[in-house]
C-alpha positions as CSV (number, residue, x, y, z in Angstrom):
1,X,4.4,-23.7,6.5
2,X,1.2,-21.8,5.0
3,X,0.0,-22.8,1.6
4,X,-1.6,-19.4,0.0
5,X,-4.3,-19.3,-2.9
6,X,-3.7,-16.0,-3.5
7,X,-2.8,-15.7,-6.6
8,X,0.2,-13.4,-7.1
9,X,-0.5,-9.1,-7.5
10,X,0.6,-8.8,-11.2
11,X,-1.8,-11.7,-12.1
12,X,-4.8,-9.6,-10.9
13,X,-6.3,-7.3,-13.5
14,X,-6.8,-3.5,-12.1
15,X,-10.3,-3.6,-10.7
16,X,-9.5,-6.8,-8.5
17,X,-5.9,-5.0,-7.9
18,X,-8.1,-1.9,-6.0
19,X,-10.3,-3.7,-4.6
20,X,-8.1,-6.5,-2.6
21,X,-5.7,-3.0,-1.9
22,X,-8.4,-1.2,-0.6
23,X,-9.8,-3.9,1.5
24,X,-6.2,-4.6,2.8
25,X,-6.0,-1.0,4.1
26,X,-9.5,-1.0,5.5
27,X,-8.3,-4.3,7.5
28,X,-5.0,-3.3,8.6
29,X,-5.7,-1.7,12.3
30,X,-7.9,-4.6,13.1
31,X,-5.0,-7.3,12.1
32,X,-2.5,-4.7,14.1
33,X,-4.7,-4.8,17.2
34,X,-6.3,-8.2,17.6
35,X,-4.0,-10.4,14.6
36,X,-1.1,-12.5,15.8
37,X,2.0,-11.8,15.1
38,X,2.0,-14.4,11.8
39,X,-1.4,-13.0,10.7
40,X,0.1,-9.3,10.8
41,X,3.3,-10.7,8.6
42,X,1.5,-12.2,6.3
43,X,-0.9,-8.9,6.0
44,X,2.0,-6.9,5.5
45,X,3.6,-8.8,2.9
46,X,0.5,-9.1,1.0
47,X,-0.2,-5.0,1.4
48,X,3.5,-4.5,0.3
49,X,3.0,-6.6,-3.0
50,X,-0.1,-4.9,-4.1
51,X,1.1,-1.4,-3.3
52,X,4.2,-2.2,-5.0
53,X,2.5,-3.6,-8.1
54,X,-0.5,-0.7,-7.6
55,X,2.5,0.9,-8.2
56,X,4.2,-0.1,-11.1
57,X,1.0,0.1,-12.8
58,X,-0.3,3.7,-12.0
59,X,2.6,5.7,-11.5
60,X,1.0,8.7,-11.9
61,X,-1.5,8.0,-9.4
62,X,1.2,7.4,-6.5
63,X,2.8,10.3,-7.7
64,X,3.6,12.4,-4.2
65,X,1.7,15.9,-3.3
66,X,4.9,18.2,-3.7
67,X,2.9,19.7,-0.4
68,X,3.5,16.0,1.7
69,X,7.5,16.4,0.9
70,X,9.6,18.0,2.9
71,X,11.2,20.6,0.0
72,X,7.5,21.2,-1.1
73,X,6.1,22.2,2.7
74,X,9.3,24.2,3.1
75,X,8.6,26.1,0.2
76,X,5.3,26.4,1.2
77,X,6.1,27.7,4.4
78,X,8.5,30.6,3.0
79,X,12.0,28.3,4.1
80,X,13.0,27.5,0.7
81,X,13.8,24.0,-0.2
């Protein structure tokens, strides 16, 4: 069993909240390619808890681009929603 000092995403404040998220996307292809199977788990879960806490915290910032859904593009495109 691994013992993790992480400490936990809601105890970060919001600058160390972006920057372990952003450094956790900048490392993800590498830990896909070359990380075991364990050390691509435990990246996952950790990217999952930040971008879930990112989140909570800045809704409006995760908000969707009505032009990535599928209703918006249709629209878009003339197909209705």
């Amino acid at each position: 069993m691994t013992t993790s000092t992480r400490r936990p995403g809601t105890e970060l404040d919001d600058a160390d909240l972006e920057r372990e998220l952003e450094h956790l996307h900048e490392t993800r292809h590498d830990t896909f390619m070359k990380g075991s199977a364990d050390a691509f788990q435990a990246h996952t879960d950790r990217m999952l808890e930040l971008e879930s806490e990112y989140a909570d915290r800045f809704p409006d910032r995760t908000t969707p681009d009505p032009l990535r859904t599928r209703d918006g593009s249709r629209e878009q495109d003339g197909r209705g929603a």
